[in-house]
C-alpha positions in Angstrom: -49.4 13.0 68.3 -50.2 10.8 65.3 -47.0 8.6 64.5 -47.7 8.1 60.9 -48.3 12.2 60.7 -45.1 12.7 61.6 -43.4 10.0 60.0 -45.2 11.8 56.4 -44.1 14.8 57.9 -40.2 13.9 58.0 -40.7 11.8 54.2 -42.3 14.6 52.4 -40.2 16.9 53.8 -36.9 18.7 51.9 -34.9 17.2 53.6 -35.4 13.9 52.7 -36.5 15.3 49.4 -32.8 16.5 48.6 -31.4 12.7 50.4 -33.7 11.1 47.8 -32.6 13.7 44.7 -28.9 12.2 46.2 -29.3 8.8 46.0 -31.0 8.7 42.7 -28.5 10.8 41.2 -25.4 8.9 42.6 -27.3 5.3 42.1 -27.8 6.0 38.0 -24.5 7.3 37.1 -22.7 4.1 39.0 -25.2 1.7 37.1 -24.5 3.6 34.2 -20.9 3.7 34.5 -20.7 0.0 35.1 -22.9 -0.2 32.2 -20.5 1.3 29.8 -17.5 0.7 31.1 -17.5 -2.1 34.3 -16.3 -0.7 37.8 -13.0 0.9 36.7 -15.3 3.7 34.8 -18.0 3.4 37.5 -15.9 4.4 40.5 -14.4 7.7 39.8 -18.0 8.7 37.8 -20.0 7.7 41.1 -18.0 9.6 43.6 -18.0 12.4 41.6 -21.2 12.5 42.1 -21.2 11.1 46.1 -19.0 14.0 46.7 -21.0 16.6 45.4 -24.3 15.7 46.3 -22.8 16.5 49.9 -22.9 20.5 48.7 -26.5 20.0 47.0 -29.1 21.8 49.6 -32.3 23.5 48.9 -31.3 27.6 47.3 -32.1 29.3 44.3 -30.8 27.9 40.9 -28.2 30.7 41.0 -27.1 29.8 44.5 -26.6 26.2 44.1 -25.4 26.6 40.8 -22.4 28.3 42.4 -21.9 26.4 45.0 -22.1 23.0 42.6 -19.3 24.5 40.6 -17.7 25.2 43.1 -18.0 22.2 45.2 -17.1 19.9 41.5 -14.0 21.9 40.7 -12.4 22.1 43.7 -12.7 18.5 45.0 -12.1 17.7 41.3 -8.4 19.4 42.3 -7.9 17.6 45.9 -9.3 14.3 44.5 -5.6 14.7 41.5 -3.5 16.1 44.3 -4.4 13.2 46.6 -4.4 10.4 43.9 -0.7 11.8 42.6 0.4 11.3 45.9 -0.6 7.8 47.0 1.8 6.0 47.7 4.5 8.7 49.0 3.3 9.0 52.8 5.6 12.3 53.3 4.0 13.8 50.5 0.7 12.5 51.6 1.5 13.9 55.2 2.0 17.4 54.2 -0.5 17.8 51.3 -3.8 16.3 53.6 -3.0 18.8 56.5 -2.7 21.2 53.9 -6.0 20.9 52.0 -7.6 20.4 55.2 -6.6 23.9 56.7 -8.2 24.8 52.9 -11.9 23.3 53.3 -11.2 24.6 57.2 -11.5 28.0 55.2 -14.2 27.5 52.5 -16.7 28.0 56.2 -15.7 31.5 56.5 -18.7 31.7 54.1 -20.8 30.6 56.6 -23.5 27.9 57.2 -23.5 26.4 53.9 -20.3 26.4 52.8 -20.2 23.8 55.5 -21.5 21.6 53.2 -18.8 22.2 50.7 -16.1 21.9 53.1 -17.3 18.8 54.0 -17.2 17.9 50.5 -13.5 18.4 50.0 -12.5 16.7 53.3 -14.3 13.4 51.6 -12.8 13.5 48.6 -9.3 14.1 50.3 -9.7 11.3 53.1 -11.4 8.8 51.0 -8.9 9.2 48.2 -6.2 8.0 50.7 -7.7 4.3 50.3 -7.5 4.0 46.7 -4.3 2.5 44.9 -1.8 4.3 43.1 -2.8 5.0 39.6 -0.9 2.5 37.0 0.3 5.3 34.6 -0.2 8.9 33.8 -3.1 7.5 30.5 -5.2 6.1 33.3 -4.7 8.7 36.3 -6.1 11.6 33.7 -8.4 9.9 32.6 -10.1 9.4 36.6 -9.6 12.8 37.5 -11.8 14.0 34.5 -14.6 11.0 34.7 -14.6 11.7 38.5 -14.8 16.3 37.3 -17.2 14.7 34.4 -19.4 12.7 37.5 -19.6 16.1 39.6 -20.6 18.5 36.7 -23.5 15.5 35.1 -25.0 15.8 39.0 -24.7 19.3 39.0 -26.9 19.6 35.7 -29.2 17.2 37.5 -29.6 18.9 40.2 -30.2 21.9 38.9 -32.9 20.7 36.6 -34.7 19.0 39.4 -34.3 22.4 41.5 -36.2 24.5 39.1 -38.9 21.8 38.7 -39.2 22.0 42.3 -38.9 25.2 42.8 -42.5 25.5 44.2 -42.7 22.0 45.7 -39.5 23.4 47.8 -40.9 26.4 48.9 -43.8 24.3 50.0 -41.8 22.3 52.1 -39.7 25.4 53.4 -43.4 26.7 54.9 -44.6 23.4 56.0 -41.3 23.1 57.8 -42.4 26.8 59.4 -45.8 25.9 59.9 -44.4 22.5 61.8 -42.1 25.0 64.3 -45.1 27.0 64.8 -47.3 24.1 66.0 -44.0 23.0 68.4 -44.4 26.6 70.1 -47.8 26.4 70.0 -48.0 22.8 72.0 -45.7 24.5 74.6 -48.0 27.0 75.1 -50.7 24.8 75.9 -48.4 22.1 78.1 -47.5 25.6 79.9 -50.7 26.1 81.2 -50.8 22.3 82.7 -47.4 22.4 84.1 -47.6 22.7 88.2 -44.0 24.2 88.2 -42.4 25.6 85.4 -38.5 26.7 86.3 -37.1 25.6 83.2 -40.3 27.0 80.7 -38.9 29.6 79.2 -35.5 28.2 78.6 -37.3 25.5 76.9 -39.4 28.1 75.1 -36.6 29.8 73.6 -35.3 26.5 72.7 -38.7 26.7 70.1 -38.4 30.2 69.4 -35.0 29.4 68.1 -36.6 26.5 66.0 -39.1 29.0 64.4 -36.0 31.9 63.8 -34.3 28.7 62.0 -37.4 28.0 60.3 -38.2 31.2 59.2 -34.8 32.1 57.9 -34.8 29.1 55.7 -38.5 30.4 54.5 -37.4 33.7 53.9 -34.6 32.3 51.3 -36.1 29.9 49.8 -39.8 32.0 49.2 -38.6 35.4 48.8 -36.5 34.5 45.8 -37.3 34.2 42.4 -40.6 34.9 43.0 -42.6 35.0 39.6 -45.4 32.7 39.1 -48.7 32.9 40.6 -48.0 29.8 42.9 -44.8 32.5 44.5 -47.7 35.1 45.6 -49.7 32.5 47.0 -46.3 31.0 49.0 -45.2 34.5 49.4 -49.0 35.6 51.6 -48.2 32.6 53.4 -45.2 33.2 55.0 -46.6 36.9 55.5 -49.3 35.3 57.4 -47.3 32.9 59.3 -44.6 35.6 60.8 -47.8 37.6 61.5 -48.9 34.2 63.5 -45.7 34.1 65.8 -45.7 37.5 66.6 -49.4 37.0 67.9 -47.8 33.7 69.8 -45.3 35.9 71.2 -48.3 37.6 72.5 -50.2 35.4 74.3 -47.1 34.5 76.3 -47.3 37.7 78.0 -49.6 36.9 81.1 -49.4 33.0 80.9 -47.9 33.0 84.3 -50.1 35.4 86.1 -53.3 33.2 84.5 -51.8 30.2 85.9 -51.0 31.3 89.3 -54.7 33.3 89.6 -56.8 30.4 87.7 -54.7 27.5 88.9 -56.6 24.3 89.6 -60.1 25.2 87.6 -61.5 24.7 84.6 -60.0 28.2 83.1 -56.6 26.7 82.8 -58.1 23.1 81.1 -59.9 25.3 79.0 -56.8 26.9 78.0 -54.5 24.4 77.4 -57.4 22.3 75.3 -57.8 25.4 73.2 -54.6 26.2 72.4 -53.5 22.3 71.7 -56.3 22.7 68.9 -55.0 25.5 67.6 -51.4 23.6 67.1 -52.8 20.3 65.5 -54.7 22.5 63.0 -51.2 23.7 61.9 -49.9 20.7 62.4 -52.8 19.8 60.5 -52.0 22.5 57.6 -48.5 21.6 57.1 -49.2 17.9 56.4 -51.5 19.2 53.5 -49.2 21.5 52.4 -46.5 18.5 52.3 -48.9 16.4 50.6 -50.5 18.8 48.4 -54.2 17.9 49.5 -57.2 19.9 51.0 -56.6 20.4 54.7 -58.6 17.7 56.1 -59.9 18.9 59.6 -61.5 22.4 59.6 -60.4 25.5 61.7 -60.8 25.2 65.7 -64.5 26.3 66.9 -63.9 29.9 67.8 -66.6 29.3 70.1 -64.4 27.6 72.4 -63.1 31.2 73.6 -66.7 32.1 74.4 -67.0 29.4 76.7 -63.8 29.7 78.6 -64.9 33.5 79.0 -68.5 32.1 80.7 -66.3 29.8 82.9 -63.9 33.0 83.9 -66.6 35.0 84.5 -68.7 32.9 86.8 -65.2 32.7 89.3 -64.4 36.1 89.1 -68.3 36.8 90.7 -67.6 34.3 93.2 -64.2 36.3 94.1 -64.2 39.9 92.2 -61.0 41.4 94.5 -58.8 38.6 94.0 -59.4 37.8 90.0 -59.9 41.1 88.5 -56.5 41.6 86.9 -56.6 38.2 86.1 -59.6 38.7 84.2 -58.5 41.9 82.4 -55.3 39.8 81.2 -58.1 36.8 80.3 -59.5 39.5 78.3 -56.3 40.3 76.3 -55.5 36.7 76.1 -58.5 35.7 74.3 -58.4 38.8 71.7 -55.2 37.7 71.0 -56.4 33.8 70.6 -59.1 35.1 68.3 -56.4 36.9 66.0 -54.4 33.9 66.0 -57.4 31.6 64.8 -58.1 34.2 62.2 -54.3 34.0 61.1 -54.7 30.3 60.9 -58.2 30.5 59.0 -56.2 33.1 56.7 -53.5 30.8 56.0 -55.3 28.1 55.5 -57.2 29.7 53.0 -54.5 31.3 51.0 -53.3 27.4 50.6 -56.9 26.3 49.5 -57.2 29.4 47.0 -53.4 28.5 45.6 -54.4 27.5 41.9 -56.1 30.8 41.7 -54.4 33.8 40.3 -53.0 35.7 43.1 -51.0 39.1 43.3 -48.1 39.3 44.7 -47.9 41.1 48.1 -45.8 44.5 48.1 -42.8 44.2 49.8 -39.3 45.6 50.4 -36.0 45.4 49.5 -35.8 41.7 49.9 -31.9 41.7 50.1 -32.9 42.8 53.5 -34.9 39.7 54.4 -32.9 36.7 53.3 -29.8 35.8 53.9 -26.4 36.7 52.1 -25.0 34.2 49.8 -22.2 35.8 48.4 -19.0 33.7 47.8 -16.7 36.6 47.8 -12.8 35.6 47.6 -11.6 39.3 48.3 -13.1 37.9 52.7 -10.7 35.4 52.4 -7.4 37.3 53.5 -9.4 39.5 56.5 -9.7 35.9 58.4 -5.6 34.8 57.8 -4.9 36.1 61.2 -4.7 33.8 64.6 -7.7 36.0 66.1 -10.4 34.6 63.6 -12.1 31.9 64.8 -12.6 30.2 61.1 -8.9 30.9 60.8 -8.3 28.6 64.3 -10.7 26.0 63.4 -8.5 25.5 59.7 -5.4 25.4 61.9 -7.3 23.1 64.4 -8.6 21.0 61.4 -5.1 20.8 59.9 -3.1 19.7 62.8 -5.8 17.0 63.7 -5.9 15.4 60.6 -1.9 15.4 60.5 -1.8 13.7 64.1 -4.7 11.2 62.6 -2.9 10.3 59.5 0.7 10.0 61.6 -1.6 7.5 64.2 -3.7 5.6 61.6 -0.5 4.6 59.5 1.5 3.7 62.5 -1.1 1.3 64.3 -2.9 -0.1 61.5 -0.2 -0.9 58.9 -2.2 -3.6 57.1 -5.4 -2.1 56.7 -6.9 -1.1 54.0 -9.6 1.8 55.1 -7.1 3.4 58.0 -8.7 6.8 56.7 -11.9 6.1 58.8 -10.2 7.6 61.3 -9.5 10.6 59.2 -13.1 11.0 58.1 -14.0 10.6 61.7 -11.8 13.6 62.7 -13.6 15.7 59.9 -16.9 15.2 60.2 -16.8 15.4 64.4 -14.1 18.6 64.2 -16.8 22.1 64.1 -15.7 25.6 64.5 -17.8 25.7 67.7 -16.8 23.4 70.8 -20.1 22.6 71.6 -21.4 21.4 68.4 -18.1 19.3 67.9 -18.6 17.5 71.4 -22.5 16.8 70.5 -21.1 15.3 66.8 -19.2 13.7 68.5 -21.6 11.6 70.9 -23.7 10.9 67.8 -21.1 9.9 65.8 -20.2 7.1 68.9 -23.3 6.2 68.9 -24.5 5.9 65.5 -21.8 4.2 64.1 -22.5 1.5 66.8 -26.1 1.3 65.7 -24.8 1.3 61.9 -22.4 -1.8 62.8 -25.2 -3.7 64.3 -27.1 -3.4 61.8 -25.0 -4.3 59.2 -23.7 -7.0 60.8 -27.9 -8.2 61.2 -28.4 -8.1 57.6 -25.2 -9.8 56.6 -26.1 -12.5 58.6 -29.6 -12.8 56.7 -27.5 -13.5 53.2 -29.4 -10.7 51.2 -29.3 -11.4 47.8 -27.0 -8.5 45.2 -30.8 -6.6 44.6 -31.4 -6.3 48.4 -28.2 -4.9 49.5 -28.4 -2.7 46.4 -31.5 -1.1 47.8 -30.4 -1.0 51.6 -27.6 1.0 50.1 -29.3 3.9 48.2 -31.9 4.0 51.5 -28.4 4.3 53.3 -27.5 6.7 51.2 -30.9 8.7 51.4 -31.3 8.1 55.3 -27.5 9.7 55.5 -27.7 12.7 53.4 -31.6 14.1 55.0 -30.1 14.0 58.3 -26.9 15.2 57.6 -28.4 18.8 59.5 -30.8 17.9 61.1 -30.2 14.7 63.3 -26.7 13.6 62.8 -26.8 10.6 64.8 -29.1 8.9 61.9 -26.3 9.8 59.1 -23.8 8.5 60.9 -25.7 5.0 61.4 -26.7 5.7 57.8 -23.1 6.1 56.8 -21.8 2.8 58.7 -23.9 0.7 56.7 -23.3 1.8 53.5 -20.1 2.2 53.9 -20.0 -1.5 55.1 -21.8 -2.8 52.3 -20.1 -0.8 50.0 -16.7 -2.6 51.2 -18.7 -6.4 51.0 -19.3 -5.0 47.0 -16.2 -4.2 46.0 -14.0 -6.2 48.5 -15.9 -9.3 49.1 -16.8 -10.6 52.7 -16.5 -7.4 55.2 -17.1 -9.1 58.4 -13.9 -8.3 59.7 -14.1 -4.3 58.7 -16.4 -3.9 61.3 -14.5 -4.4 64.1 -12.1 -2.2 62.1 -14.4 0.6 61.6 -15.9 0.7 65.3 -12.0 0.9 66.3 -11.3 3.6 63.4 -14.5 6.0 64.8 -13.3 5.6 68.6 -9.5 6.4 67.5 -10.8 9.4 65.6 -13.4 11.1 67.6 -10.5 10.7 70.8 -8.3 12.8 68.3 -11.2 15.1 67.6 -12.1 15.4 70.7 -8.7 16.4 71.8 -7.6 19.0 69.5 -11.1 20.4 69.9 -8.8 22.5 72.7 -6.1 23.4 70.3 -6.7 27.0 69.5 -10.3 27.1 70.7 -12.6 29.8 70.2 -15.1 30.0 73.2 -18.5 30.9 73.1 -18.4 33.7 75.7 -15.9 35.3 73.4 -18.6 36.2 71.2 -21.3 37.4 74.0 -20.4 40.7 73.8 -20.8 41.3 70.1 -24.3 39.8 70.5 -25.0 41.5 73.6 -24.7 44.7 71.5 -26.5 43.3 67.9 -29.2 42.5 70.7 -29.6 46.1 72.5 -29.9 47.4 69.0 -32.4 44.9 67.8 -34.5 45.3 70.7 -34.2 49.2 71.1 -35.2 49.5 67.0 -38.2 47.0 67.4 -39.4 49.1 70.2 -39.0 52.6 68.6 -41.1 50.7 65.5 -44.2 49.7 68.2 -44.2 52.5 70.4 -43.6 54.9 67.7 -46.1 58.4 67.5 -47.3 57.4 64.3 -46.6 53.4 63.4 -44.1 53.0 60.5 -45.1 51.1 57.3 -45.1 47.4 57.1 -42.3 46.8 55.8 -40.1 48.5 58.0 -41.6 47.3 60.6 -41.1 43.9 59.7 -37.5 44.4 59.1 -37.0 45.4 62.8 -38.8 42.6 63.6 -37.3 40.2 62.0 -33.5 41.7 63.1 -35.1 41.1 67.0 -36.3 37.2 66.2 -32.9 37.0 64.7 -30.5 38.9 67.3 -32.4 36.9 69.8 -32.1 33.6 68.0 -28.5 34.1 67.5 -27.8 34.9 71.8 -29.5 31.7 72.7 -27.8 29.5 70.4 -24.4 31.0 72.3 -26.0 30.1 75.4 -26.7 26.7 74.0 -23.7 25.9 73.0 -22.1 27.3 76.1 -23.5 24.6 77.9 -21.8 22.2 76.1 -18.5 23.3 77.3 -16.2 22.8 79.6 -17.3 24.3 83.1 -14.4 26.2 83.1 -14.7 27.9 80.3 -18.6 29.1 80.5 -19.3 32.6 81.8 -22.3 34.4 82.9 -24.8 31.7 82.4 -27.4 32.9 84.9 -26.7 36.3 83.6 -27.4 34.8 80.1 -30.2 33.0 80.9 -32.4 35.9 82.9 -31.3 38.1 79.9 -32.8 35.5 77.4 -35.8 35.4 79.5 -36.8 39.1 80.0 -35.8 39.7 76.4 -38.5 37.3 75.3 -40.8 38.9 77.8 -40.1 42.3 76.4 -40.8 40.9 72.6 -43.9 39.1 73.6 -45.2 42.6 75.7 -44.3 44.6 72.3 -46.1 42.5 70.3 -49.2 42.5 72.5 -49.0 46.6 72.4 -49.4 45.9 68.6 -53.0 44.2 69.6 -53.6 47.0 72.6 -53.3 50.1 70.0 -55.3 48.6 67.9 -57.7 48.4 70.1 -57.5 51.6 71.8 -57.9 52.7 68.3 -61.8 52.1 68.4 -62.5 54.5 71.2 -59.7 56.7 71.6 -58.0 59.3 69.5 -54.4 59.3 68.2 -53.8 62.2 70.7 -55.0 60.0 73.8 -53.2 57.0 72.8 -49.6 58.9 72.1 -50.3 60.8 75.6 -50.7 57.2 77.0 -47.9 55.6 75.3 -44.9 58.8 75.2 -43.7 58.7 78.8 -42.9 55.1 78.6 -41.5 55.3 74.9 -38.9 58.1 75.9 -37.9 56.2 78.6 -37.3 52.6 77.9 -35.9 53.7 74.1 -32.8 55.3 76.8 -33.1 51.8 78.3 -32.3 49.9 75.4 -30.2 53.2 73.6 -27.1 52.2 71.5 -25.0 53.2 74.8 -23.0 50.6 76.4 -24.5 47.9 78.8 -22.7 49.6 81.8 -24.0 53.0 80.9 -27.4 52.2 80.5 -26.9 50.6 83.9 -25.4 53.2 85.6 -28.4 55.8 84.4 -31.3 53.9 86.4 -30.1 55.1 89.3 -30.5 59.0 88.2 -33.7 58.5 85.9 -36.6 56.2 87.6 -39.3 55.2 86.0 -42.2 57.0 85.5 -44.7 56.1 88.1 -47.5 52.7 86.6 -50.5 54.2 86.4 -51.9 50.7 86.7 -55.9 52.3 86.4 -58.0 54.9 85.9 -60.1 54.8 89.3 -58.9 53.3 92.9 -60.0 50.3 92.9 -61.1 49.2 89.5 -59.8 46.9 86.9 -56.1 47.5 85.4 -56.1 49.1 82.5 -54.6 46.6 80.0 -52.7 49.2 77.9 -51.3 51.1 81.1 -50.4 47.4 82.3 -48.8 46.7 79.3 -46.3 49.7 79.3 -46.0 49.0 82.9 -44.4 45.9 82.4 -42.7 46.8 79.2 -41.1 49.5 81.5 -40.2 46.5 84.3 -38.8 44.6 81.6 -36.6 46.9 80.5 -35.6 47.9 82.9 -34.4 44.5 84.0 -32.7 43.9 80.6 -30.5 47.3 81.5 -29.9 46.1 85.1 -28.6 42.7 83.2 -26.1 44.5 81.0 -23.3 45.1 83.5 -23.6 42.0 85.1 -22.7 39.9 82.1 -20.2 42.2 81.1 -18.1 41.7 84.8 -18.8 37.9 84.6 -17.5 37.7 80.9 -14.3 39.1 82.9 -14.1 36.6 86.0 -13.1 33.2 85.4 -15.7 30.7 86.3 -17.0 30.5 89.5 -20.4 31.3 90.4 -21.6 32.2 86.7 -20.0 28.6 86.0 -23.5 27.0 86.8 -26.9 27.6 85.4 
């Protein structure tokens, strides 16, 4: 993989795009406040702005416009609250627990109102550090040049949002299109691998990364589409969740090829193809990002043929042992093919972009992206002890009382004790796991960040350098802040540090003080991560049952007599990628917690697993039809097709998992009818239902088993 590829890859991407949009913005209102009025005008305007730009993530102008209001108003209101209260610790003790259990809330909106939580922990903790306003002239006057920062960066931000609208949505894809060539590379290190126990839970690690890709897609492309430039972003997309369903496909009988073709040129053959296939979207992506003509051309389709000459010439040598293996090759290849004619579609939708385009019919597209509503009426249905957003607030509040009680008792004479209160709330998550993992990054990147510091204040960098190291610090620390938090904490330790050497003079001493502060907190983090916790096999059987439904819809749309429209079909699609998405992050984060607290992992994991078979074998039966379609009438196919419709749609019925379990036993499945003559080649569509039957049935065999090891406490389904 080319370094500098992926280094353009991460730069050009929206994620540093929006860390850049950051740093500008906060950068030119400080200079400008000093400018017009020296530091005492600068301050308050900047981190208005540096609290704000926290909430500022890629949406529609309506979205973020919301959640910028928002986000200025209500730190706006903790930033006087906090500030009226400096210097009156029992005040300051019951009003920081207190707007911490509020921003603990604000995430009952989910995802990204993360981000705006976030925002009005900083402005609370950071606050904490400043002195006590000098009279009532001066205090009023903070609070509004602090609201007056927030509200200039929102208007900034917005601007630059609709400017880049498109440039966003182009990012959003390349980011897809980047997930896509990740699965893809799997695919091809699959057929390399000698043993492969861990594949699939390393493939549904990727899948995951696509569902997350595609999501973000979805929103961002789907939305306020009206120019030209939108249908052309809007086929894409199209094309590209066409292109993971065919990947999905050609998982199906990767296995059986290996163990059949394993140690010839077949497999090589394979595994070369299929690595071309992912550099030419890696390939794509990079052009998207940089707005250029794609710069290699499609993969030779001839490469297929050739693999098929090499297949056939072992299969004459041995015709017994390698005919189903050669049926699957068969099924494999077609399925290649329609992937490299996906890829050839996609990339020439990009190359045809400044031409007018129509947009594609679709939906109701409140059905495909996700729901941004800020609703305050949900507020009171989570004020009750079993809501987990209503625990983590509780959790959040209590920790940041115990910090504040610790910090002001052990460091009496320091001036920036409230690092350990910012440590508490940016390592304290709703979920256990993802609090222990931001936790270890925070360790670690902070340590990196004081090194580094400490390295280039031992070079005596002149005002202009540590002025740019501190908006790259800024930059570096807001584009990872979701995606790898170990950089943003490093990030944050460095500006932070030089920050302090600006305002305070020499900081040599503060990093002792802040290493100290960032152990200190993430132990109380880490801690009251158990107070109230909410864990993740709690929620299993909610997904279990989003899943069964998922799964049995998306089969009754494949299988079905006559095949539903496009976009209905698409919607049950897109509700499995996401109902499986959303199981194996539980089973990810499972495996962060304490063994004695994890249930049904093996359970989990073979579910996982044969769910992802029976997606891939559905989406192969999409390819199989259409090629039945050639030769065979409706009637033929629907004969073919009905005995195993009826009977895994009772498989995966809306019944519960120890129902569907309990009617194997009284209603086998129909017999495989593997082939037409004794003897002869498969049949790949009877194969196909065969093993969409097998894997059904293994999914409704699963069922009952999770839901009695949900029950036990942890003993053998402590270990995966």
């Amino acid at each position: 993989m080319n370094p500098m590829a992926s280094l353009s890859r991460v730069v050009l991407g929206h994620y540093f795009t929006s860390g850049l949009v950051s740093a500008v913005g906060v950068l030119v209102l400080g200079v400008l406040g000093n400018a017009l009025g020296g530091m005492a005008l600068a301050v308050p305007l900047a981190s208005g702005a540096l609290t704000i730009c926290f909430a500022d993530n890629p949406a529609p102008i309506k979205v973020k416009a919301v959640e910028l209001l928002f986000a200025t108003f209500a730190s706006g209101l903790c930033f006087a609250l906090v500030w009226a209260s400096v210097g009156h610790p029992w005040v300051e003790f019951l009003l920081v627990p207190a707007l911490g259990f509020g921003a603990g809330l604000v995430s009952l909106w989910g995802k990204r109102a993360l981000a705006i939580s976030f925002s009005l922990l900083f402005i609370t903790i950071i606050t904490l550090g400043s002195p006590a306003a000098p009279n009532l002239r001066a205090y009023a006057s903070s609070v509004g040049v602090f609201v007056l920062g927030g509200l200039i960066f929102t208007g900034y931000a917005l601007v630059l949002s609709h400017l880049l609208r498109s440039r966003t949505k182009q990012q959003a894809l390349a980011e897809l299109l980047v997930a896509l060539a990740a699965y893809m590379r799997w695919q091809s290190q699959f057929y390399g691998q000698r043993q492969a126990d861990d594949a699939y839970g390393r493939a549904a690690i990727l899948q995951g990364a696509v569902n997350d890709a595609l999501q973000s897609a979805r929103d961002l492309v789907l939305r306020e589409s009206r120019l030209a430039h939108d249908a052309v972003w809007t086929r894409m997309l199209l094309e590209a969740l066409d292109l993971f369903e065919a990947q999905l496909a050609a998982q199906t009988d990767s296995t059986l090829l290996r163990s059949q073709f394993e140690g010839t040129e077949v497999l090589d053959a394979l595994q070369d193809g299929t690595a071309r296939t992912a550099d030419a979207l890696q390939d794509l992506a990079l052009a998207l990002l940089r707005r250029r003509p794609v710069g290699a051309p499609p993969p030779d389709p001839a490469r297929w043929a050739a693999l098929e000459r090499q297949a056939d010439s072992l299969v004459r040598a041995a015709p017994a042992e390698l005919s189903q293996a050669r049926s699957a090759l068969t099924s494999l290849l077609h399925t290649l093919r329609e992937i490299d004619k996906l890829l050839a579609n996609l990339q020439n939708s990009f190359a045809t972009r400044d031409a007018d385009a129509k947009l594609p019919e679709l939906p109701d597209l409140a059905q495909f992206v996700s729901p941004w509503r800020y609703d305050p009426h949900q507020v009171p249905a989570h004020l009750r002890l079993g809501s987990p957003i209503f625990r983590h607030a509780v959790r959040l509040a209590l920790a940041l009382a115990c910090g504040f009680v610790v910090s002001r008792a052990l460091f009496t004479h320091q001036t920036h004790d409230y690092w350990v209160l910012l440590t508490i709330a940016v390592i304290l998550r709703p979920n256990y796991g993802v609090t222990r993992q931001r936790l270890k990054d925070r360790l670690l990147g902070t340590l990196l960040g004081c090194l580094l510091t400490a390295g280039l204040l031992s070079l005596h960098l002149g005002l202009a350098a540590e002025l740019a190291t501190m908006f790259l610090a800024l930059a570096v620390a807001r584009a990872f802040v979701t995606t790898n938090y170990r950089f943003t904490a490093m990030a944050a330790s460095v500006l932070a540090l030089l920050l302090a050497r600006l305002l305070e003079g020499d900081p040599r001493f503060l990093v002792d003080q802040r290493l100290i502060d960032t152990a200190l907190g993430a132990a109380l983090a880490w801690g009251f991560s158990y107070v109230l916790p909410r864990w993740e096999y709690q929620d299993v059987p909610r997904q279990l049952s989003a899943l069964m439904r998922a799964q049995h819809d998306y089969a009754r749309a494949v299988l079905a007599t006559e095949l539903q429209d496009e976009g209905a079909f698409r919607l049950a699609r897109k509700r499995q990628f996401d109902a499986l998405a959303a199981i194996t992050g539980v089973y990810s984060r499972m495996l962060e917690e304490p063994p004695s607290r994890r249930r049904a992992l093996n359970e989990l994991a073979q579910l996982i697993t044969h769910s992802y078979l029976l997606a891939a074998h559905l989406a192969s039966m999409r390819v199989q039809r259409a090629l039945r379609a050639k030769r065979l009438s409706p009637q033929s196919i629907e004969a073919m097709i009905a005995p195993t419709r009826d009977w895994v749609l009772r498989r995966l019925g809306r019944q519960s998992p120890t129902t569907r379990g309990s009617a194997l036993a009284v209603d086998p499945a129909p017999p495989p009818a593997e082939s037409d003559t004794a003897g002869s080649p498969p049949d790949p569509l009877l194969r196909r239902l065969a093993l969409l039957r097998h894997e059904a049935a293994q999914i409704a065999a699963i069922g009952p088993r999770v839901e009695r090891e949900l029950h036990t406490p942890a003993r053998a389904g402590a270990t995966a």
